[in-house]
N, C-alpha and C positions, 0 to 999 in steps of 0.2 A: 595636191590632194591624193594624189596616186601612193606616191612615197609614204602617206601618212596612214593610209588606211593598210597598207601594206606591213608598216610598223605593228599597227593595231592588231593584224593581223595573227604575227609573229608572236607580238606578247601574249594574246589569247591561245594560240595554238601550246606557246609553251607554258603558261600557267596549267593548262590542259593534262600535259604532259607531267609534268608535275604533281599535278593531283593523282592523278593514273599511277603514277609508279609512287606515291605514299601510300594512298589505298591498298594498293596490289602486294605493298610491304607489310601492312599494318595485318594486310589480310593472311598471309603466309605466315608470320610470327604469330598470330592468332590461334591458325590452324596446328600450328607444332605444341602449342602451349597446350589448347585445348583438347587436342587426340589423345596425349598423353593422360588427360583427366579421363576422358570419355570410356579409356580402355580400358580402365582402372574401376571404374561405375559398372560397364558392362559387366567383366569377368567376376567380379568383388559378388554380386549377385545374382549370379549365375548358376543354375542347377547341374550339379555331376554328368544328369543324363548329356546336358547342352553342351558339356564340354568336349565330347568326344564327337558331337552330332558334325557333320562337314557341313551339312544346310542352315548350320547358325554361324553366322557372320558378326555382326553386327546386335541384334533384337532379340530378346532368347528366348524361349519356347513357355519357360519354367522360370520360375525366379525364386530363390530360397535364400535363406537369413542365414541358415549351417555355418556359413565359410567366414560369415563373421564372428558367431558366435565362438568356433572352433580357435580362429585369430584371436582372439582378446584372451579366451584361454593359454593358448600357446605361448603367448607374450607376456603372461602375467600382467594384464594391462592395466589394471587396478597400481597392481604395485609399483608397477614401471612408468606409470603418470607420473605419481606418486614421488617418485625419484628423482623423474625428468624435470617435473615444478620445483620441488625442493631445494634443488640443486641445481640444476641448469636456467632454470628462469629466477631464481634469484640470484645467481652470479650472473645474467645476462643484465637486469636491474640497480645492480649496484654500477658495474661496470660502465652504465649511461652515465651517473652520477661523478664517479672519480673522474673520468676522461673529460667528462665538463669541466670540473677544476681543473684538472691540468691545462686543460687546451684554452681556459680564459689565462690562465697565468703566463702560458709563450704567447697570447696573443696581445695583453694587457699591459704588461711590464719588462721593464728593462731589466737587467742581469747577465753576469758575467758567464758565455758561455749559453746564453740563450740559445744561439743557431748552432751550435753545435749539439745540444740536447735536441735540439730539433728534426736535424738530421740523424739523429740516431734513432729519436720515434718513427719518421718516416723510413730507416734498414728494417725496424721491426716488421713492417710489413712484406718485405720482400724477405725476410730469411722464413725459412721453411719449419713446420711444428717437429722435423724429426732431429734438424739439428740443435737442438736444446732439448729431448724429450729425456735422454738418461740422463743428461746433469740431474732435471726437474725430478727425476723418479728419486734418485738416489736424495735426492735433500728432503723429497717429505718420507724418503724413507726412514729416514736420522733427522727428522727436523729440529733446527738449530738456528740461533739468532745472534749474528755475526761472532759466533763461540762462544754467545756467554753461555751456554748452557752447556756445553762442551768443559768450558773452565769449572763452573761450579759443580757438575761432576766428577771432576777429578779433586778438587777441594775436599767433598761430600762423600767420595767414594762409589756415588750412586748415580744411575744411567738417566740423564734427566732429556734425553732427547725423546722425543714421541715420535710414535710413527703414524702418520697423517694420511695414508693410504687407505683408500677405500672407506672415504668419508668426505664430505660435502667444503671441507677447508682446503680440497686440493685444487677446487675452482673461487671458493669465496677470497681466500688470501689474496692470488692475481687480481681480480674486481677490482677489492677494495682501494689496491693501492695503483690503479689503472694499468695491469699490464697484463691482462686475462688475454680471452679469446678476441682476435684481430682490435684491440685496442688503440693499437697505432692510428690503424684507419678512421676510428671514431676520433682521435684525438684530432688529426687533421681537419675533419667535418665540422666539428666545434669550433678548432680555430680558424677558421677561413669565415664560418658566419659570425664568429664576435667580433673579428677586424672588421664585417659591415655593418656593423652597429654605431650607432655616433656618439659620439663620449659625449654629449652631453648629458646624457641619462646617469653615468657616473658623476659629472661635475655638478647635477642639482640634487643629486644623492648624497653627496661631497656638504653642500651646503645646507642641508638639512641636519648634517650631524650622524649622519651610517659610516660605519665603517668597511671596511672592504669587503669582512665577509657577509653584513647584513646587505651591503649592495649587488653583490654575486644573486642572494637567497631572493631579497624582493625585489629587485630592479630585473638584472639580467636573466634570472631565469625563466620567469613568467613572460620575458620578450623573447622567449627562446623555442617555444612551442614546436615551431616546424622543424628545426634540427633535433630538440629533443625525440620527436616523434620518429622523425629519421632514422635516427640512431636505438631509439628502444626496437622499431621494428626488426631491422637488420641484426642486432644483438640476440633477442631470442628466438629468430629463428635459425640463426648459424647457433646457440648455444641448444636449442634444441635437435639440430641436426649432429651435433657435434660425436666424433664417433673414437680416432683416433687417441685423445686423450683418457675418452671414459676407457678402452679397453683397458689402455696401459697403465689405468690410478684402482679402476674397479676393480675386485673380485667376488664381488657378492649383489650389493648395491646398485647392479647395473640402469641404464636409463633404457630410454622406450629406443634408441637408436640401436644400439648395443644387441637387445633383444629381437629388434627385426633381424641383423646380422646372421643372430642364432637361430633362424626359424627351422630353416629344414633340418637340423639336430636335435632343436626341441620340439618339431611335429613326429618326427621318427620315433622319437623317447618314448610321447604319449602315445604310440599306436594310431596315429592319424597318417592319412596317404597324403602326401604332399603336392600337390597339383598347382593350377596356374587361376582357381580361383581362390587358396587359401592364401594366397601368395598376394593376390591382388587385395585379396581381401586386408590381410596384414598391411598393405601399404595405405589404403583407405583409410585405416583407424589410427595408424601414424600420422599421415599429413592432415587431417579432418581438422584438430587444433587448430596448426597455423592455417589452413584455408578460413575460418570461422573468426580468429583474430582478424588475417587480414579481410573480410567480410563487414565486422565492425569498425574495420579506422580506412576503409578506402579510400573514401572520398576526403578526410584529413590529410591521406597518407600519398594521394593525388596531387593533394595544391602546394603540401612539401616539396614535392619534386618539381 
């Protein structure tokens, strides 16, 4: 009896122990997550006078709308949504779309060279956006389709290449054909959950008389929910954070990432003092979207994971 309560003991003390240090985890990553928010709420509505004040910490004295108002100005926020939607969240949406096809097709079918297409999706993920960024600039500079438009140019006499720069096809083209912003990664996501699907669903789809792609359309996708959701998540908000490529495609057209970038150049331009509430403020009106997306699909976006 000794030994056994003893036992009893042990596993209670360590269940304990356990709970102790997830809490104490859960609570810590909590804390860094949320500070980050909190300082960002504080300063974002924060009165000029408060910011110099030393006895505001924390709660601020005054609270004034200016720093936002002045932010949305400064960002051209209107037009830089504008942009960011247009362009960033519909190349994020397509881009769910293709990477499904692809990722049911290595996950579904046999073919020559499979795992090696395979492993090349998964190098996509590890090589870096700057070692491919001037191949990528230069081809939509001269945009070309494996030289036929190069040949019927010199045919024609006449320059039949466009230039695709600084327009919403330097992200929609990658999407469409799955190999935009981290792609790979999503391709993965997709094929890891279609190999746990059970071919039955294809095989009474099979004998109903569908074909492959009406079985993709009404079987497999609508059992697809949780990764689809996965992956729509993930897509726009790295396509709305995305920064590196808008510089390097944009020159005019910029998105809302681009123009936080440029804040204190463009607060300077317009005669605004640049402080640490216009700043805060600007960051508030940027992530306010994805906060408000991820606000409406949490609890979906919960039981995906």
């Amino acid at each position: 009896m000794d030994n056994l309560s003893r036992i009893k003991k042990r596993k209670k003390l360590a269940a304990l122990s356990a709970n102790v240090f997830r809490y104490f985890f859960l609570i810590t990553v909590s804390y860094i997550v949320m500070f980050q928010l909190f300082y960002i709420f504080t300063y974002a509505f924060r009165d000029t006078v408060d910011l110099t004040d030393p006895g505001v910490v924390w709660l601020s004295k005054n609270y004034t709308l200016q720093h936002i108002k002045d932010a949305a100005k400064v960002l051209q926020y209107g037009k830089s949504v504008f942009n960011t939607v247009s362009i960033q969240l519909i190349s994020g949406i397509l881009e769910v779309l293709s990477c499904a096809i692809a990722a049911y097709g290595l996950a579904r079918y046999n073919f020559f060279g499979k795992k090696l297409l395979f492993a090349m999706v998964l190098l996509t993920i590890a090589v870096p956006a700057q070692m491919i960024a001037v191949p990528m600039y230069l081809n939509y500079a001269r945009f070309d389709i494996f030289g036929i438009l190069g040949l019927i140019g010199k045919l024609t006499g006449k320059m039949l290449k466009p230039n695709l720069l600084d327009s919403g096809l330097v992200f929609y083209l990658p999407s469409v054909f799955g190999v935009g912003l981290n792609s790979g990664l999503f391709i993965f996501i997709y094929r890891q959950f279609f190999k746990g699907l059970p071919k039955e669903f294809e095989e009474a789809a099979a004998i109903d008389g569908a074909g492959p792609l009406q079985t993709f359309l009404r079987v497999i996708l609508p059992s697809s929910k949780v990764a689809i959701l996965t992956v729509f998540i993930f897509s726009v908000v790295w396509h709305w954070n995305e920064y590196y490529y808008s510089v390097l495609y944009f020159e005019d057209n910029y998105p809302l990432s681009v123009q936080l970038s440029l804040l204190n150049t463009s607060a300077a331009s317009g005669g605004l003092d640049d402080n640490r509430g216009l700043t805060m403020a600007a960051c508030l009106i940027f992530i306010l979207p994805v906060l408000i997306l991820y606000a409406v699909l949490q609890k979906q976006f919960i039981k995906s994971i």
